[in-house]
BAPA-373578 format. One record per residue: x, y, z of N, C-alpha, C, CB in turn; residue number from 1; chain; residue in one letter. Coordinates in Angstrom, 1 decimal. Glycine has a CB too. Example, Ala and Ser with C-alpha at 12.3 -4.5 7.8 and 13.67 -1.06 7.14 Angstrom:
<nodes>
NODE    neast   nnorth      nup   caeast   canorth     caup    ceast   cnorth      cup   cbeast   cbnorth     cbup     n   chain   res
NODE     13.2     -5.7      7.8     12.3      -4.5      7.8     13.2     -3.3      7.8     11.3      -4.5      9.0     1       A     A
NODE     12.8     -2.2      7.1     13.7      -1.1      7.1     12.9      0.0      7.9     14.1      -0.6      5.7     2       A     S
</nodes>
This chain:
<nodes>
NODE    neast   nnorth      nup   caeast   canorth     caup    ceast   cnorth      cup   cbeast   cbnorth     cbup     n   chain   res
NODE      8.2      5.8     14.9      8.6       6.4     13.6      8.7      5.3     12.5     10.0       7.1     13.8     1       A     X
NODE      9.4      4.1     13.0      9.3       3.1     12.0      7.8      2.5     11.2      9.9       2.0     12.8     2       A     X
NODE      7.2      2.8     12.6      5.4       1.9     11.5      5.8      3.3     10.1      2.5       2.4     13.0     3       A     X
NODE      4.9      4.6     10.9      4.9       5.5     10.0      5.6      5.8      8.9      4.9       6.2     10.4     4       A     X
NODE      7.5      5.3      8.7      7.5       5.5      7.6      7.3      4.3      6.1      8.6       6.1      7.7     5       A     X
NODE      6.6      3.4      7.2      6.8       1.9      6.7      5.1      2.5      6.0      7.1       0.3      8.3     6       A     X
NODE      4.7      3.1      6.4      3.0       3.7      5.5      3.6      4.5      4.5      1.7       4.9      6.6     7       A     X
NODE      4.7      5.4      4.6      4.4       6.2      3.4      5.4      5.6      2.2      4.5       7.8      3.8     8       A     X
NODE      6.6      4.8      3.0      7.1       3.8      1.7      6.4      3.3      1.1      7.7       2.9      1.9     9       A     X
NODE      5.0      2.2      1.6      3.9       1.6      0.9      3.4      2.3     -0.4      2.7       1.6      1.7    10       A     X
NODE      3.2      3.5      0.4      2.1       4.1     -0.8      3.3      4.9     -1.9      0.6       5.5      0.2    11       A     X
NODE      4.8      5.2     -1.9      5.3       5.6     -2.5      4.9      5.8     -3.8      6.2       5.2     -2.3    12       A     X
NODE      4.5      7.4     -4.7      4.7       7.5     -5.9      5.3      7.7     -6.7      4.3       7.8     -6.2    13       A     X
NODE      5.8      7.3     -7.8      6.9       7.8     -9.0      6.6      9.4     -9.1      6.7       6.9    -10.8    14       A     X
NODE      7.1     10.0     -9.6      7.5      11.3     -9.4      6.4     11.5    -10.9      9.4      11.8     -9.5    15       A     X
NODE      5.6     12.8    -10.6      4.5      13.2    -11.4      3.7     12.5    -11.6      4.8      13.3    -12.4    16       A     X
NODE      3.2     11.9    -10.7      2.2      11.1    -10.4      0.9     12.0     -9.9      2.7      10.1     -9.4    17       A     X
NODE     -0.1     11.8    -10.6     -1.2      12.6    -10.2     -2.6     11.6     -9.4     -1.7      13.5    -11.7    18       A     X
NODE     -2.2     11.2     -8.4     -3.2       9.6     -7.8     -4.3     10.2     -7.9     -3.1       8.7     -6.0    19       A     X
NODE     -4.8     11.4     -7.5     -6.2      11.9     -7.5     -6.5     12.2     -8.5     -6.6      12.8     -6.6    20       A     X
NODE     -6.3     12.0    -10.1     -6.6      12.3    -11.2     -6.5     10.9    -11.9     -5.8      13.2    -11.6    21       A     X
NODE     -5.8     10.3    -11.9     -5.8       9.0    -12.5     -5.2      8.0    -11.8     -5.1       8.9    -13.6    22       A     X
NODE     -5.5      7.0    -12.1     -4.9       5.7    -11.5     -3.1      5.8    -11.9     -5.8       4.1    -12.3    23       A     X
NODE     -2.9      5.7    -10.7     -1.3       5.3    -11.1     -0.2      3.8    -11.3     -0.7       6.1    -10.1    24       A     X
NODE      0.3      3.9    -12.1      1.2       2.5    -12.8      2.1      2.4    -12.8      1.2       2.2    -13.8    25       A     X
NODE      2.4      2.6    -11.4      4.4       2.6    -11.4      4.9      1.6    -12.0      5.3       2.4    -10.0    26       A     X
NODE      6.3      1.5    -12.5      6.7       0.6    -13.4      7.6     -0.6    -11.9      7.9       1.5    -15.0    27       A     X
NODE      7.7     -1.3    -12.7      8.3      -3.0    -11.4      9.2     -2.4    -10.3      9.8      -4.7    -12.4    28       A     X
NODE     10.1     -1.7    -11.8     11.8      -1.4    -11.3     11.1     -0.2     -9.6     13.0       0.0    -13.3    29       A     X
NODE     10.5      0.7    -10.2      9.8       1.5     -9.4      9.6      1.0     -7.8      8.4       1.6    -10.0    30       A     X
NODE      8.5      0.3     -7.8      7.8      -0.5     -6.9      8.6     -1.3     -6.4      6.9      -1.1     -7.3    31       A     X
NODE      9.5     -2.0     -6.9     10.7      -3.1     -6.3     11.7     -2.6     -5.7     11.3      -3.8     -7.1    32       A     X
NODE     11.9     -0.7     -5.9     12.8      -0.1     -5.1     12.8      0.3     -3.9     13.0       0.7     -5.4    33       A     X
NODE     10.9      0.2     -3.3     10.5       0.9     -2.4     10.6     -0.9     -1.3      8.7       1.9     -2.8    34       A     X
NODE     11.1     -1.5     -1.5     10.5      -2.5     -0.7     12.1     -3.0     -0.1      9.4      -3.8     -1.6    35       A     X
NODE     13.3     -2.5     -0.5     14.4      -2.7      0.6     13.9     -1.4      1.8     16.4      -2.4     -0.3    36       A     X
NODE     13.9      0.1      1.3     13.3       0.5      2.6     12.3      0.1      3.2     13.1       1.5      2.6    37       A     X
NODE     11.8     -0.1      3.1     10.3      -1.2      4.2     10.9     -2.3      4.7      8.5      -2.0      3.2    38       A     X
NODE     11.4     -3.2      4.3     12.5      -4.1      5.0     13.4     -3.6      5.9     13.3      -4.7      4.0    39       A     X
NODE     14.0     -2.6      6.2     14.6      -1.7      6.6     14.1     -0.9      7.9     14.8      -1.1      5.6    40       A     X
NODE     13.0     -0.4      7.2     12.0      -0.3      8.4     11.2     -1.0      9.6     11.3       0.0      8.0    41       A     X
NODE     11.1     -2.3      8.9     10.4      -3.4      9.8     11.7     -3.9     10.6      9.7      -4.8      8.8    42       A     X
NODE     12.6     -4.1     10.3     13.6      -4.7     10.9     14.1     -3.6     12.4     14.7      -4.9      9.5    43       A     X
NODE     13.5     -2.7     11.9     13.7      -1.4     12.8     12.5     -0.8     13.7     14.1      -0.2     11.9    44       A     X
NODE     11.4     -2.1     14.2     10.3      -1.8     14.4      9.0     -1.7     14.1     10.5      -1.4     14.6    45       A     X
NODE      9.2     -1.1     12.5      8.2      -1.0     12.1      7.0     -2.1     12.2      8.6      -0.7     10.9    46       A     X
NODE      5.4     -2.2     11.8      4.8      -3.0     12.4      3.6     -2.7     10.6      4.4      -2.7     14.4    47       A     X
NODE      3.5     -3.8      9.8      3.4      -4.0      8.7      1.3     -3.2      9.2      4.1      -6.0      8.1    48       A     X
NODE      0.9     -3.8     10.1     -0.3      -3.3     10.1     -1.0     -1.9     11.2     -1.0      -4.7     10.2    49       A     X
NODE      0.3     -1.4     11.3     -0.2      -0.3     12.2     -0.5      0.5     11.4      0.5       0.3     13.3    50       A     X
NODE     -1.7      1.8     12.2     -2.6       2.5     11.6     -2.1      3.8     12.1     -4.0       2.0     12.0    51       A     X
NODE     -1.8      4.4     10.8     -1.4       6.0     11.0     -2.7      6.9     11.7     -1.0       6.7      9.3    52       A     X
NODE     -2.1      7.7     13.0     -3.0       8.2     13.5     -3.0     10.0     12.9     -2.8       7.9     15.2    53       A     X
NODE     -3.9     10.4     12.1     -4.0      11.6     11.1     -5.0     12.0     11.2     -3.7      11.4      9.7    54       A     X
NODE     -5.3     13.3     11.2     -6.3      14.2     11.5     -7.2     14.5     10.0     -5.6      15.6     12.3    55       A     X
NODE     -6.3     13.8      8.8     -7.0      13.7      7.6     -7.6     12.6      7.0     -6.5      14.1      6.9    56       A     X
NODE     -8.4     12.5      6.4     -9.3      11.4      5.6     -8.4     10.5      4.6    -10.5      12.1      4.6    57       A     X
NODE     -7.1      9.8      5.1     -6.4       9.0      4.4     -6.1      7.4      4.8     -5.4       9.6      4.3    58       A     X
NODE     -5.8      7.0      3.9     -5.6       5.0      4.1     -4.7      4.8      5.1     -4.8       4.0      2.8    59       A     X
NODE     -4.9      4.7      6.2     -4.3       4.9      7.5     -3.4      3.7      7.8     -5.4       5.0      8.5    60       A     X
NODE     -3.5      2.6      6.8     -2.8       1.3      6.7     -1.6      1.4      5.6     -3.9       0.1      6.4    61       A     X
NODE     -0.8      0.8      5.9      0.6       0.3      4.8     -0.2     -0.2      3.2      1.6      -1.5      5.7    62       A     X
NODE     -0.7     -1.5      3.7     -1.3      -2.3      2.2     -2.2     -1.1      1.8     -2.5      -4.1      2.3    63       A     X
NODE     -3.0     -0.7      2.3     -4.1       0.0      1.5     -3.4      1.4      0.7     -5.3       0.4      2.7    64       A     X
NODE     -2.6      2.5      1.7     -1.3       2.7      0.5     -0.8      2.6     -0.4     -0.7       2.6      0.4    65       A     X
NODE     -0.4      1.3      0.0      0.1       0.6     -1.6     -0.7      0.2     -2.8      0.6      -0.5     -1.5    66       A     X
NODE     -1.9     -0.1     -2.3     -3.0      -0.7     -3.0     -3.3      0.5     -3.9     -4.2      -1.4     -2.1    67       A     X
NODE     -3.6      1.8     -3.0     -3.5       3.2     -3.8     -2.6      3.2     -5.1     -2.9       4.4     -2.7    68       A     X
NODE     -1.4      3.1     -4.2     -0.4       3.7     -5.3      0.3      2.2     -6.1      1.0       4.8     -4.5    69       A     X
NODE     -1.2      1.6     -6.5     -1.2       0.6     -7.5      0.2     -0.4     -7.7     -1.4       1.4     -8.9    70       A     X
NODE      0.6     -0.2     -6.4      2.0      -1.1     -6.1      2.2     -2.7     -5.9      2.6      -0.5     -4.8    71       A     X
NODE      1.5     -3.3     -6.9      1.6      -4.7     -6.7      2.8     -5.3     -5.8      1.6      -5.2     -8.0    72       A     X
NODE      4.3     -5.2     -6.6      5.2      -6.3     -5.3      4.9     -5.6     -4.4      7.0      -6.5     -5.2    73       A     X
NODE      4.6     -4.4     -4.1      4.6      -3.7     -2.7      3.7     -4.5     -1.8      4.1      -2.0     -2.8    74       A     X
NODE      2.8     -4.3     -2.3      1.5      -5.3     -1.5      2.0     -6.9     -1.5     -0.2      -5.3     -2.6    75       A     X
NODE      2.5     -7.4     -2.5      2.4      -8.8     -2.2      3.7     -9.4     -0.7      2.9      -9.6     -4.0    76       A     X
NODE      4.8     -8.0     -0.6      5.4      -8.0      0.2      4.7     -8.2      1.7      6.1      -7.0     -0.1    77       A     X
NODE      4.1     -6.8      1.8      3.4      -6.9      2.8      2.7     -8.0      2.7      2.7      -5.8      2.9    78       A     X
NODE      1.7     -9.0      2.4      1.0      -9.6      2.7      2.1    -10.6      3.1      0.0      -9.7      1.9    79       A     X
NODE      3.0    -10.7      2.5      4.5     -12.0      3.0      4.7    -11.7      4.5      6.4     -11.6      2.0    80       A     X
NODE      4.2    -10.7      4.8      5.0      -9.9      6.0      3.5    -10.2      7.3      5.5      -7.7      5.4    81       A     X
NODE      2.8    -10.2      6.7      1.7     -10.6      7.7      0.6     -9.4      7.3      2.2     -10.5      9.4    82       A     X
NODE      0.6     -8.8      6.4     -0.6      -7.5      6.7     -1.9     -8.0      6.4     -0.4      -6.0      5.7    83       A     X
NODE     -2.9     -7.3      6.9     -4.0      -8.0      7.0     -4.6     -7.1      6.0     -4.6      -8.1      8.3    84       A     X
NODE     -5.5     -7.2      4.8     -6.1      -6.3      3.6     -7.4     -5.9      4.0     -6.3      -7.2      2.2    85       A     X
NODE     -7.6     -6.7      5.1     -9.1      -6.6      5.9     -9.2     -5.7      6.8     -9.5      -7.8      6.7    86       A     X
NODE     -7.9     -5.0      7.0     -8.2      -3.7      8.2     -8.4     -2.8      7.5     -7.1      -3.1      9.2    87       A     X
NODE     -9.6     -1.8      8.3    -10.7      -0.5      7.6    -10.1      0.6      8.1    -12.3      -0.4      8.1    88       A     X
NODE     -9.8      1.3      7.3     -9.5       2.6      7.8    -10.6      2.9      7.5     -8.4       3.4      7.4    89       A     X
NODE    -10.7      4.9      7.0    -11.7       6.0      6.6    -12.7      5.4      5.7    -11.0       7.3      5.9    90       A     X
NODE    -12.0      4.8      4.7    -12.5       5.0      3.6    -12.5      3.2      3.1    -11.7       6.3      2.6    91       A     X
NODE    -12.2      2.2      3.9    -12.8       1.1      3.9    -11.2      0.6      3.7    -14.0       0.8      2.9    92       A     X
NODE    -11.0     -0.5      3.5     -9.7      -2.0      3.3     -9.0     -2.1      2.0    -10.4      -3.6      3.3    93       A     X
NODE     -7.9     -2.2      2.0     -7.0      -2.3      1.1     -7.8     -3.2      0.2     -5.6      -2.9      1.7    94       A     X
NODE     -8.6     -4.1      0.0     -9.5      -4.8     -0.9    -10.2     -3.8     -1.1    -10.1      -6.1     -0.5    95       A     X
NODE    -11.2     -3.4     -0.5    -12.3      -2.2     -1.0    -11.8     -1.6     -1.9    -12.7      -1.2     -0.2    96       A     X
NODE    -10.2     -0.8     -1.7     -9.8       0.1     -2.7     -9.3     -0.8     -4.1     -8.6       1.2     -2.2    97       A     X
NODE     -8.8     -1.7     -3.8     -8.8      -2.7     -4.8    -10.0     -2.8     -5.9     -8.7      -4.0     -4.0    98       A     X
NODE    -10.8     -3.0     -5.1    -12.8      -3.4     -6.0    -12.8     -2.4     -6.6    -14.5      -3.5     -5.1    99       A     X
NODE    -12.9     -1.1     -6.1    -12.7       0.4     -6.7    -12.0      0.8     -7.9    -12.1       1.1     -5.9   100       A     X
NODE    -10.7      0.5     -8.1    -10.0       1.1     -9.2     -8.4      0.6     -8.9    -10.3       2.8     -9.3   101       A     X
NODE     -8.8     -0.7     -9.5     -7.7      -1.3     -9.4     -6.9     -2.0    -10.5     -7.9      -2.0     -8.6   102       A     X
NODE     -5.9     -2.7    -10.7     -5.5      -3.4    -12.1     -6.0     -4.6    -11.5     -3.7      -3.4    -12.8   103       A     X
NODE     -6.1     -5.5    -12.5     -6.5      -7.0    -12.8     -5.8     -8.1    -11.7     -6.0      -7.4    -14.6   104       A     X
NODE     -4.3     -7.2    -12.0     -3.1      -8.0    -10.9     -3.1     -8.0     -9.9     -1.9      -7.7    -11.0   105       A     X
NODE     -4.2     -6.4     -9.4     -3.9      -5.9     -8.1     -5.4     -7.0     -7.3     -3.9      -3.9     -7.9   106       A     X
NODE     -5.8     -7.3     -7.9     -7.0      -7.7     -7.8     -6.8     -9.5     -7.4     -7.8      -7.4     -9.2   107       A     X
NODE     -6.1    -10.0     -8.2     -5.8     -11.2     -8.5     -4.9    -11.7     -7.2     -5.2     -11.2     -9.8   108       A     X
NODE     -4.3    -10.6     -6.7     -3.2     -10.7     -5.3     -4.2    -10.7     -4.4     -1.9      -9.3     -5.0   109       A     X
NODE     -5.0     -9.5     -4.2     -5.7      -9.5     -2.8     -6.7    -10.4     -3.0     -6.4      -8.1     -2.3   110       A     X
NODE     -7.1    -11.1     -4.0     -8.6     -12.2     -4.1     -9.7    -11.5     -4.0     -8.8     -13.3     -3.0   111       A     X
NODE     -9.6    -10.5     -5.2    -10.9      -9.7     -5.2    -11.7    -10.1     -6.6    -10.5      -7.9     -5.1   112       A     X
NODE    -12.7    -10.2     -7.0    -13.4     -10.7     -7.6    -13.6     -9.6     -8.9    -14.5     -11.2     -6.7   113       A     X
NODE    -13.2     -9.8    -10.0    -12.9      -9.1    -11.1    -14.1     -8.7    -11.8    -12.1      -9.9    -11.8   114       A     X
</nodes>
């Protein structure tokens, strides 16, 4: 239970957030709230790079989540924590979605080429 809620804290969105319509931009305060629960979670088992097992076409990893929901500290946490940006889920690696439609910052964290 811990990995799993430690994925959907990652990807946490501010409220009215429309990710499949636009890129979303949570603000610091935002993003910096979600990362005592994931601390919380890990400490409780959770496992920074396990892969949600889902019968739908989603980022089956924590970072890549986050990377979604344009959560910079979120990601830079995780990567503090050991996550790997290089694990593929469906639709390719927390960097892939990075290359895709990402901010400059989010880019600059994972070492993706601008």
């Amino acid at each position: 239970m811990a990995s799993s809620g430690l994925y959907w804290a990652a990807g946490a969105y501010p409220e009215g957030s429309v990710p499949n319509i636009r890129r979303v931009k949570p603000s610091a305060d935002f993003d910096k709230s979600r990362i005592p629960v994931m601390e919380l979670l890990l400490e409780n088992g959770g496992d920074v790079n396990h892969r949600l097992e889902t019968r739908h076409m989603e980022e089956l990893y924590p970072i890549a989540n986050a990377v979604k929901a344009g959560a910079v500290e979120r990601v830079k946490w995780l990567l503090s924590k050991g996550a790997d940006p290089d694990l593929k889920g469906s639709w390719g690696s927390a960097r892939d979605y990075a290359k895709l439609d990402s901010s400059d910052e989010m880019k600059q964290v994972l070492r993706v080429e601008q």
